[in-house]
C-alpha positions as CSV (number, residue, x, y, z in Angstrom):
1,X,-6.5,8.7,-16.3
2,X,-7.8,5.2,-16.4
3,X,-4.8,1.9,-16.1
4,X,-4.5,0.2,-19.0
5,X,-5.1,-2.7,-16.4
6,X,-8.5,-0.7,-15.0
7,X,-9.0,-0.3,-18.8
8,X,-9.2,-3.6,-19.6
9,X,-11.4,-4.9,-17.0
10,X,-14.4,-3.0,-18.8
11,X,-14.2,-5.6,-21.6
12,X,-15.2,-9.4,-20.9
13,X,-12.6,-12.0,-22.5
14,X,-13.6,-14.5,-25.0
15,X,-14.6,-17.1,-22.5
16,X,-16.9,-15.2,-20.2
17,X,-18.3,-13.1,-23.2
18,X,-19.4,-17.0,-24.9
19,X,-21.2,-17.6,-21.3
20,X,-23.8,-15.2,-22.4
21,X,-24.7,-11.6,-21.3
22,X,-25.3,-12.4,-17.4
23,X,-21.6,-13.7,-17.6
24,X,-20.2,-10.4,-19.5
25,X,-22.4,-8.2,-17.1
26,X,-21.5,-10.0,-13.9
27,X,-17.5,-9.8,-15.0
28,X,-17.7,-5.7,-15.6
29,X,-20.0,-5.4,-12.2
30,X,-17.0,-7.7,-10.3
31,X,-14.4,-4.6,-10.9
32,X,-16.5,-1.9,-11.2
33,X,-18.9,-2.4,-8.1
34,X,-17.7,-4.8,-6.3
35,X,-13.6,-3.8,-6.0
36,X,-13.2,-0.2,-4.4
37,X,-9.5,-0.3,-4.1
38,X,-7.6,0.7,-7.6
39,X,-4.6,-1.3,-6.4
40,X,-6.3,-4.4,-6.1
41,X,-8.7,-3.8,-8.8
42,X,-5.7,-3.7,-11.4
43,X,-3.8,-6.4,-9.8
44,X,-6.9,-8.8,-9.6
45,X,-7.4,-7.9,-13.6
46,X,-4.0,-9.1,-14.2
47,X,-4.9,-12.2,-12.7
48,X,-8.1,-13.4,-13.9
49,X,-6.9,-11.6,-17.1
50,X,-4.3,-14.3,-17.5
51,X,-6.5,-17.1,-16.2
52,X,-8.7,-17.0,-18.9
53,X,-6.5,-16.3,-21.2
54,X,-4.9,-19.7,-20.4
55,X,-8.1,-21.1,-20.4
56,X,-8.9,-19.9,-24.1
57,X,-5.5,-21.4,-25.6
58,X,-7.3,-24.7,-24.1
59,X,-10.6,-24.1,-25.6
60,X,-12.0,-24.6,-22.5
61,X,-15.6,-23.5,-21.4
62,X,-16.4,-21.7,-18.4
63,X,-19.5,-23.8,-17.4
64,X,-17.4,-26.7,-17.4
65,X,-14.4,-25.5,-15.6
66,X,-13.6,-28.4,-12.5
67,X,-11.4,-28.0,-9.8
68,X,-9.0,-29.9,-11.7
69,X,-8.4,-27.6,-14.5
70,X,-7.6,-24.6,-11.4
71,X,-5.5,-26.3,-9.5
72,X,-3.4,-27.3,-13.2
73,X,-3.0,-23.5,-13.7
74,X,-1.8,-22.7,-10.1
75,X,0.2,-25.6,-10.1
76,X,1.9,-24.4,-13.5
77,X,2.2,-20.8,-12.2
78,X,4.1,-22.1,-9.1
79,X,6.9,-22.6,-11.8
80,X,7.5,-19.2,-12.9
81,X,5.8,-16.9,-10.1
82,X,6.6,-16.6,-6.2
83,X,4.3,-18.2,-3.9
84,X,3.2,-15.1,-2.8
85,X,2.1,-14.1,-6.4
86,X,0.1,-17.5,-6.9
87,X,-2.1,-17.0,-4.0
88,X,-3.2,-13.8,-5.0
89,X,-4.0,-15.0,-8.0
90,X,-6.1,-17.8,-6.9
91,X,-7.5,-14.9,-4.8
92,X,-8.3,-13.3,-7.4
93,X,-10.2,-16.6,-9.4
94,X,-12.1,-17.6,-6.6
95,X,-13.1,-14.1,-5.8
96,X,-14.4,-13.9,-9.1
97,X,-16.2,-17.0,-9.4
98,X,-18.0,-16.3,-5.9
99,X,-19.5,-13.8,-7.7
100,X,-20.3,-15.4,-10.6
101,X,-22.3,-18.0,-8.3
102,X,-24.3,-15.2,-6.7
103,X,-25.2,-13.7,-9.5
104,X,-26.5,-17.7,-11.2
105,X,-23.5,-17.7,-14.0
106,X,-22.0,-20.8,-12.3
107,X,-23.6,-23.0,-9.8
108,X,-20.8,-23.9,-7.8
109,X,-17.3,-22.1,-7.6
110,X,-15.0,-24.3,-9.0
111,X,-11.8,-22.6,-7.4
112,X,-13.3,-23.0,-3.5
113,X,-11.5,-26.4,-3.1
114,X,-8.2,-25.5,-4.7
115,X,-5.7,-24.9,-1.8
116,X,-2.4,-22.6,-3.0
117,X,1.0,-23.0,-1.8
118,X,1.9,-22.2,1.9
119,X,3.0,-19.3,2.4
120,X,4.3,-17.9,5.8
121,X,5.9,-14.7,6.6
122,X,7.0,-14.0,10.2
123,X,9.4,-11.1,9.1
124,X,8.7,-8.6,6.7
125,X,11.4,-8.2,4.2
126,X,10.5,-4.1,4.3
127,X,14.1,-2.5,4.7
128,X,14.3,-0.4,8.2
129,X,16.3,2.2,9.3
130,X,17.8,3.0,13.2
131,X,17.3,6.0,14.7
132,X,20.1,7.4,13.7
133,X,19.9,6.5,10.3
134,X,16.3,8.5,10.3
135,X,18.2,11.4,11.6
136,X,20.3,11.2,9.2
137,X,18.3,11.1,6.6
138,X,15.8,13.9,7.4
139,X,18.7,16.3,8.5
140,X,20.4,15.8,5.3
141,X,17.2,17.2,3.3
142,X,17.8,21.1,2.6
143,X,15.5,23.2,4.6
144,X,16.0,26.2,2.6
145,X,13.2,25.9,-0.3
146,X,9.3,24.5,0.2
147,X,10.8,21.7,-1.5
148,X,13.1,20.2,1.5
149,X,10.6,21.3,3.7
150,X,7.6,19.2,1.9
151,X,9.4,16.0,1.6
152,X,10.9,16.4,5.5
153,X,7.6,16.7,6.9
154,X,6.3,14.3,4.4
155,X,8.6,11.6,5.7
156,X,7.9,12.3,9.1
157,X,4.6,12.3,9.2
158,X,5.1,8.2,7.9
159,X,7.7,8.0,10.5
160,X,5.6,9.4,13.6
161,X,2.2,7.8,12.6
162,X,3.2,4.6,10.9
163,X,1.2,6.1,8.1
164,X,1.5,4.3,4.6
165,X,2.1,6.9,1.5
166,X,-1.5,6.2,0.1
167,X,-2.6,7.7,3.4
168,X,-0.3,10.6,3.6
169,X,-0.5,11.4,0.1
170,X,-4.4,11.7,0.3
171,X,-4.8,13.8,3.2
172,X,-6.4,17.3,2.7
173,X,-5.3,21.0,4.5
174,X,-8.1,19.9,6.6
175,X,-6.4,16.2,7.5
176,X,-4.1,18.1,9.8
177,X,-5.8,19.4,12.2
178,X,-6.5,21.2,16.0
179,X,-8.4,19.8,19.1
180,X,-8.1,20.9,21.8
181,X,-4.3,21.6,22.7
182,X,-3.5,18.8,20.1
183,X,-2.6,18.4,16.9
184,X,-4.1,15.4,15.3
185,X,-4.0,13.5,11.2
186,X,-6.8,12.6,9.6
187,X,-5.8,9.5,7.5
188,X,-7.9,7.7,5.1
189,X,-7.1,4.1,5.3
190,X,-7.5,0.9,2.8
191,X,-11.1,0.3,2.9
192,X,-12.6,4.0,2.9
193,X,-11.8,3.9,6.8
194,X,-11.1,6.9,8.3
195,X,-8.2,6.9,11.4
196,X,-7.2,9.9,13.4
197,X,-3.6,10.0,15.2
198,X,-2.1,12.6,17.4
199,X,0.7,14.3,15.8
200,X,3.7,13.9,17.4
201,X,5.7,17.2,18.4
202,X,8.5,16.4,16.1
203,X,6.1,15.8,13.0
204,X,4.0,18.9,13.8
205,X,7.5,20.8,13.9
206,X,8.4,19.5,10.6
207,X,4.7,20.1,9.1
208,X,4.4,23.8,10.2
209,X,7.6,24.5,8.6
210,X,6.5,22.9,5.3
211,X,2.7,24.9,6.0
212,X,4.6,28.3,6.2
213,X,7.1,28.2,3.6
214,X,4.0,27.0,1.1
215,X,1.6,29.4,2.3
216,X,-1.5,27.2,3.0
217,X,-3.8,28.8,5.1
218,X,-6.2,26.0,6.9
219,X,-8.3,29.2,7.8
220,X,-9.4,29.7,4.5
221,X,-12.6,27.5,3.2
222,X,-11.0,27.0,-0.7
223,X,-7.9,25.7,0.8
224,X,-9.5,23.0,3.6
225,X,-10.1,20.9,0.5
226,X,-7.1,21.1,-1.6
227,X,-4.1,19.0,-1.2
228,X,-1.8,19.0,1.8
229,X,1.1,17.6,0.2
230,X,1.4,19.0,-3.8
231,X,3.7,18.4,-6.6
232,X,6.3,20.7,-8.0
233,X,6.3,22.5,-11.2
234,X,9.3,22.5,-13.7
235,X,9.9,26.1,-12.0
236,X,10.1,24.5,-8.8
237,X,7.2,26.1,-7.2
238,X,4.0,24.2,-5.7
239,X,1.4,23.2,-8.1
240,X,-1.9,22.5,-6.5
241,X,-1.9,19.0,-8.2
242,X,-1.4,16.2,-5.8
243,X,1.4,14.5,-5.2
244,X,1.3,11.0,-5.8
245,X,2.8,7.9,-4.8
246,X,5.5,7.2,-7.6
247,X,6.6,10.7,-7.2
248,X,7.1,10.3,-3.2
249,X,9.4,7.0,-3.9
250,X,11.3,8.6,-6.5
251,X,11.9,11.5,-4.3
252,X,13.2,8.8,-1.3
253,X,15.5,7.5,-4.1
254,X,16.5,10.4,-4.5
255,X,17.2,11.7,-1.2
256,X,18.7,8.2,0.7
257,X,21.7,8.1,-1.4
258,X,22.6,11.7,-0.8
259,X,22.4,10.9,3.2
260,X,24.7,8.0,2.1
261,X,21.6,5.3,2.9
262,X,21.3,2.5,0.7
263,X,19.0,2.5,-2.5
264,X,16.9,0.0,-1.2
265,X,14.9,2.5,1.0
266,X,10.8,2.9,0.2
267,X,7.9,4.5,1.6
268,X,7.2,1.4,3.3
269,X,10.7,1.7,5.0
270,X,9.5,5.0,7.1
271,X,6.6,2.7,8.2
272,X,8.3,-0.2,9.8
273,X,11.1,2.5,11.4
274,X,8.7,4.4,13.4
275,X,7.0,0.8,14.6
276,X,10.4,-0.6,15.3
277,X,11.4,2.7,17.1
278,X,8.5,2.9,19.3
279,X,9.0,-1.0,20.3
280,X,12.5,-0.4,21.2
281,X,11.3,2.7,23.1
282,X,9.0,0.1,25.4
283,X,5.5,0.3,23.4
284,X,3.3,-2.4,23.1
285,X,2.4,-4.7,19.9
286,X,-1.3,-4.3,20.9
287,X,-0.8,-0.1,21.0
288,X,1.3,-0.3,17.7
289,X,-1.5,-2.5,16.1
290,X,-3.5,0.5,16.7
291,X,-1.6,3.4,16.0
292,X,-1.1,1.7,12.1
293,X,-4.9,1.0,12.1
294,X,-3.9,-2.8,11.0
295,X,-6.5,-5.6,11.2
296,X,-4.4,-7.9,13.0
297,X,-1.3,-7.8,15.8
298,X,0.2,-10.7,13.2
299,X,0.7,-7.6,10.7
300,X,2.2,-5.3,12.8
301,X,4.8,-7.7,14.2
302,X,5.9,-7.9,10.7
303,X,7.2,-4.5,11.5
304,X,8.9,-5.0,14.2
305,X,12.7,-5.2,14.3
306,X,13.4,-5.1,17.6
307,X,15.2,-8.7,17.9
308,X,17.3,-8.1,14.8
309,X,20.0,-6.4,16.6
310,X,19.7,-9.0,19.6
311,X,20.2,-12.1,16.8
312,X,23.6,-10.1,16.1
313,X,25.0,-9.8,19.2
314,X,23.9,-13.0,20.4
315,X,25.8,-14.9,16.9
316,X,28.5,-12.5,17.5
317,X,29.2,-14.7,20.5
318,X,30.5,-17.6,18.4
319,X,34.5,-17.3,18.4
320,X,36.6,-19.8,17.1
């Protein structure tokens, strides 16, 4: 089922649709063909959505839009949005009027000389749990039903491979698979790229559990393409539906309180454990960088944990 945000990117607003039909055409083409990624296709409608909404309750033209005029609407969405908010909406403008220019609508891009608000993040604000608390977590999930089993091995396959959910959720029977003496994921990252990680024993452990107690058989052609991890039916048995991301975070809300965790726990929270674990445990930025399959080692230190405890121990030290 089509977003209502997805949903509303297939209409032009007033002010591109009075540019003329290039203007309307090139709008629907920036969404549809030129934005793969769901996620940022809905958030970047949001954004230019609002823009030219803005623009409209000023009667103001789109061929005569100045640098002036953008930087008045980021400045004014500084006031009620976080920082990191504003910049992805001016991402989204000038993105959108880049394309505009290529395709003759505009002949310059009014939002290229706009500058948004600094924003730097050294530590990510993801919560992160200690090895013990990981333990805890996944030994306090039932393995008595393919339910317990499914979200055990589902949370440590995010733990072992620094997976996100996307990924995990996404993968196929045939995603987990055999080469050689290994066990390796097949994960299907942002960007249609495809990244392959060696299961760890522990994750393999947990995934053969979950395997046998739903009965997927990797041997068997029909079931290489169907999901590997599937919903449950008001019965409680597997459906072959996927399961999908909302459903994996309200199952970690679910579960953290009951290992007495706190309720601020996401998906992204198994992520930055495993990275923080495997620093602590003497791996290397440069090695985590590509285990994730991030872009850049500044991402991946955003992860990493490691001096948190250190900070501690060292303020501990003041004693009056």
């Amino acid at each position: 089922m089509m977003s209502a945000d997805s949903a509303s990117a297939r209409r032009s607003p007033a002010i591109i649709a009075a540019a003329g039909e290039n203007a309307s055409r090139r709008f629907l083409e920036f969404f549809t063909a030129n934005i793969r990624n769901p996620n940022t296709r809905a958030a970047y409608a949001r954004a230019v959505f609002a823009f030219c909404s803005w623009c409209e309750q000023r009667r103001l033209a789109l061929p005569h839009l100045q640098p002036i005029v953008i930087a008045a609407y980021i400045e004014q969405l500084g006031k009620t949005h976080s920082r990191p908010t504003v910049k992805q909406h001016l991402a989204a403008i000038r993105m959108l009027f880049d394309w505009l220019v290529i395709g003759h609508v505009l002949a310059v891009n009014p939002a290229s000389a706009v500058r948004g608000p600094k924003h730097v993040v050294k530590i990510g604000k993801t919560p992160v749990l200690t090895g013990a608390e990981a333990r805890q977590l996944l030994d306090a999930i039932e393995t008595t039903t393919v339910i317990g089993l499914r979200d055990r091995a589902l949370i440590g396959v995010m733990v072992y491979s620094f997976a996100r959910v996307g990924a995990v959720t996404a993968m196929n029977v045939e995603d987990y698979y055999q080469q050689g003496k290994r066990w390796w994921f097949r994960l299907h990252e942002k960007g249609g790229k495809e990244h392959q990680v060696p299961v760890h024993h522990t994750a393999e452990e947990m995934l053969d559990a979950y395997v046998r107690a739903a009965q997927i058989n990797a041997l068997y052609p029909e079931d290489r393409k169907r999901p590997l991890f599937r919903s449950i039916t008001r019965r409680k048995h597997l459906s072959p539906r996927r399961l999908t991301r909302r459903e994996v975070l309200a199952m970690v809300k679910r579960r953290a309180p009951k290992a007495g965790l706190p309720h601020s726990i996401c998906c992204h929270t198994f992520r930055a454990t495993g990275i923080t674990a495997y620093l602590e445990n003497g791996g290397t930025i440069e090695k985590a960088q590509q285990i994730a399959a991030h872009e850049s080692p500044r991402t991946t230190k955003l992860y990493d944990r490691t001096d948190d405890q250190l900070s501690l121990d060292e303020i501990e030290r003041i004693v009056l």
